[in-house]
N, C-alpha and C positions, 0 to 999 in steps of 0.2 A: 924399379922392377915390380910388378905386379905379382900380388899371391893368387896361386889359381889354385884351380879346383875342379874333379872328375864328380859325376855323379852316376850311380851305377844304379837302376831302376829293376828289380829281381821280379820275376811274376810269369809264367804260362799264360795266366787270367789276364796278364796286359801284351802279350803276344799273341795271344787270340785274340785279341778284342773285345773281351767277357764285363772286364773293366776299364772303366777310363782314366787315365794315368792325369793326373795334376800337381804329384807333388816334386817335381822335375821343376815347373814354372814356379813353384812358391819358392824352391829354396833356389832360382838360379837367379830369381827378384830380391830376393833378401841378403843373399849372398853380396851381389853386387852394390847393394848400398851401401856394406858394410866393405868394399875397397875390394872384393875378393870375385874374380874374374874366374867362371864358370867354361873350361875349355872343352871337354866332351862331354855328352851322354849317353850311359850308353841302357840297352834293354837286354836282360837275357833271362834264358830257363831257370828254372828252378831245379838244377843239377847243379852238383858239387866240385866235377873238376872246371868248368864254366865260371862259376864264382872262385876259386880260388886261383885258375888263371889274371881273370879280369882284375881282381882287387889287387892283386899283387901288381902288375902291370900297372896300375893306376898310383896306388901307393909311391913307387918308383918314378914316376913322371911326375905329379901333385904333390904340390902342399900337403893341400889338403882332399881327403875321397868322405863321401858321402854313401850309404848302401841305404837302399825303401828297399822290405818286404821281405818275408823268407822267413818270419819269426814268428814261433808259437806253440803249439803241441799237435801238430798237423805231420804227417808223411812228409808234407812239400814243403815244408820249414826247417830246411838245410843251409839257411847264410853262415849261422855261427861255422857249422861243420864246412862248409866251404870255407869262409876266411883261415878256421886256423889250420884248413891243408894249404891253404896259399902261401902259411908263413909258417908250415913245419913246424907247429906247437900241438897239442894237445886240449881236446874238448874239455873242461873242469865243469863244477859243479860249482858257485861264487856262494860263499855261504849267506849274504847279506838278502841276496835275490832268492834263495832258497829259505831262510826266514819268512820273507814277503808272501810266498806259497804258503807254507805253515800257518800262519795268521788266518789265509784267505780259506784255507782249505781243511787248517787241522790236520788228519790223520788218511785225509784223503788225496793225497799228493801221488798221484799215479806216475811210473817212470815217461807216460803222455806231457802230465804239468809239469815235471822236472827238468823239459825240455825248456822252459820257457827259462829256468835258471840256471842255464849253462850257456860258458864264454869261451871265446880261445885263452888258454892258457895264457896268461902275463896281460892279458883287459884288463881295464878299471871301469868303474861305474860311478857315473856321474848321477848324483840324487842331488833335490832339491823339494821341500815342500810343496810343490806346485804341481812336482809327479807323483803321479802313483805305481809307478812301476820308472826306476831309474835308466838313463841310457848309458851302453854300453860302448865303448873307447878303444878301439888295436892302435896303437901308435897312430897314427895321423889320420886311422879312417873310423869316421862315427856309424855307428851301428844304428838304422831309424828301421819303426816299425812300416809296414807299408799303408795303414789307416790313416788317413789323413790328418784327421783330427790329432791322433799322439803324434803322430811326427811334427804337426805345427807346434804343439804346449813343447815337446820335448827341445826342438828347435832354439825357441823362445829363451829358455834356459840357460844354451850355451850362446845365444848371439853373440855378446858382448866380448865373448876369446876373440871373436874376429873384429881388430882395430886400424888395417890397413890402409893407407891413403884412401880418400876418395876417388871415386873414376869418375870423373868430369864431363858432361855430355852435353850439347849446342845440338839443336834440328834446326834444320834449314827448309823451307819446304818452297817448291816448285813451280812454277807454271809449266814448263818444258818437259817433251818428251825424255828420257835417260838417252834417245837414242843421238839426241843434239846435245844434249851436255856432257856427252861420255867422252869425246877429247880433251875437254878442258879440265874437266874431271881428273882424268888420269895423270894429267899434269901436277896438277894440287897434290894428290895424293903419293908420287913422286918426289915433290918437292917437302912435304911434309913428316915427316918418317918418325915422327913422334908422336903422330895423332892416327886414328885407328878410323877410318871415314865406312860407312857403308851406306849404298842408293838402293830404296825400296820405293818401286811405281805403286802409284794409290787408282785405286779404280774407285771408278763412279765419283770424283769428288770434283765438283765445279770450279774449285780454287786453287788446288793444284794438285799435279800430275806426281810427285814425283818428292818421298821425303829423304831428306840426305841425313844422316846421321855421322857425328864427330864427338870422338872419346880420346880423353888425354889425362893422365898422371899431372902434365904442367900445363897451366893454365894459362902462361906465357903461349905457348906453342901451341895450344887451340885457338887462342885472340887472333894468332897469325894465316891458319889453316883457312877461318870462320872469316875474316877478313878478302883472302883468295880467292876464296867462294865468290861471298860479296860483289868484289871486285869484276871475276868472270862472268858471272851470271846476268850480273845487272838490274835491269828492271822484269826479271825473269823469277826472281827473290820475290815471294810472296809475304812470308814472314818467317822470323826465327822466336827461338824460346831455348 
């Protein structure tokens, strides 16, 4: 069985176009290294019945959910306040993160900055020396900021919770159009039901037309898929890796 995982990408400024969203590919690349299969993403407003639809939904289908953006002392920094109407708790004040404030700010902690140290009710906060401001924790879905940069260090942090099998991958690449190898194809993949195949055509590339990708849990059952290939394609198999 495969651990999956939703990642919910929050931002106006990434539905407009204003900014360009990358941290979708960092964690749905890291994610999968670490055995954990990345099944939707999704993008939405910076409104509060929106994210606490969404997270909810996702929490309920995933393992594990992932949230970028929505955090800070901003009008449009509503994640927390969305997550915990999505699970019917209550916005708190985390004393630990409201310390953090203090320190940074002293006596100048505006009800602005005291946004930045509030959770849903029953969070935990994940610190480590390496943060400077700790990530926040709802049952199975992690709270990241939407700056790239903190959401990679914060990231980094909790990798290691995820120890899942490895997802095992074999490419196959082509000389042949998809539209002559897609019978025998669908065969394979038919006869295969353990391994997860997808065909993506390559343009402009002199050596082949066509990369086939094969993902498996058991390594057994890819030898056999990757073999099939082989087998049907021929001399049509440019190379694998």
């Amino acid at each position: 069985m495969l651990t999956t995982a939703g990642i919910i990408i929050i931002g106006d400024e990434i539905l407009s176009g204003k900014v360009e969203e990358c941290n979708f590919l960092f964690l749905t690349r890291r994610l999968r290294a670490r055995g954990v299969s990345v099944c939707r993403v999704s993008i939405i407003p910076d409104e509060i019945d929106e994210i606490a639809a969404e997270v909810k939904i996702f929490s309920d289908r995933y393992d594990y959910v992932f949230t970028s953006g929505g955090l800070g002392p901003t009008h449009d920094d509503v994640t927390i306040e969305g997550i915990a109407k999505g699970f019917s708790v209550k916005v708190v004040v985390e004393k630990h993160l409201y310390s953090i404030l203090e320190r940074r700010y002293g006596d100048r902690v505006t009800p602005e900055r005291q946004k930045m140290a509030e959770i849903p009710e029953g969070a935990q906060i994940i610190t480590s020396k390496a943060l400077e401001f700790p990530l926040i924790r709802y049952r199975n879905v992690f709270i990241f900021p939407g700056i790239p940069q903190y959401l990679r260090d914060k990231f980094n942090v909790i990798e290691n919770m995820f120890t899942s099998p490895s997802i095992l991958l074999k490419r196959v690449y082509v000389s042949e159009y998809e539209s002559e190898i897609a019978p025998m194809l669908n065969d394979v993949v038919r006869n295969n039901k353990d391994v997860k195949i997808g065909s993506y055509p390559i343009m402009n590339n002199k050596e082949h037309r066509v990369m086939l990708t094969l993902e498996s849990l058991d390594v057994a059952a890819l030898d056999v898929a990757v073999d099939a290939l082989v087998k049907g394609l021929g001399d049509k198999v440019v190379n694998i890796d």
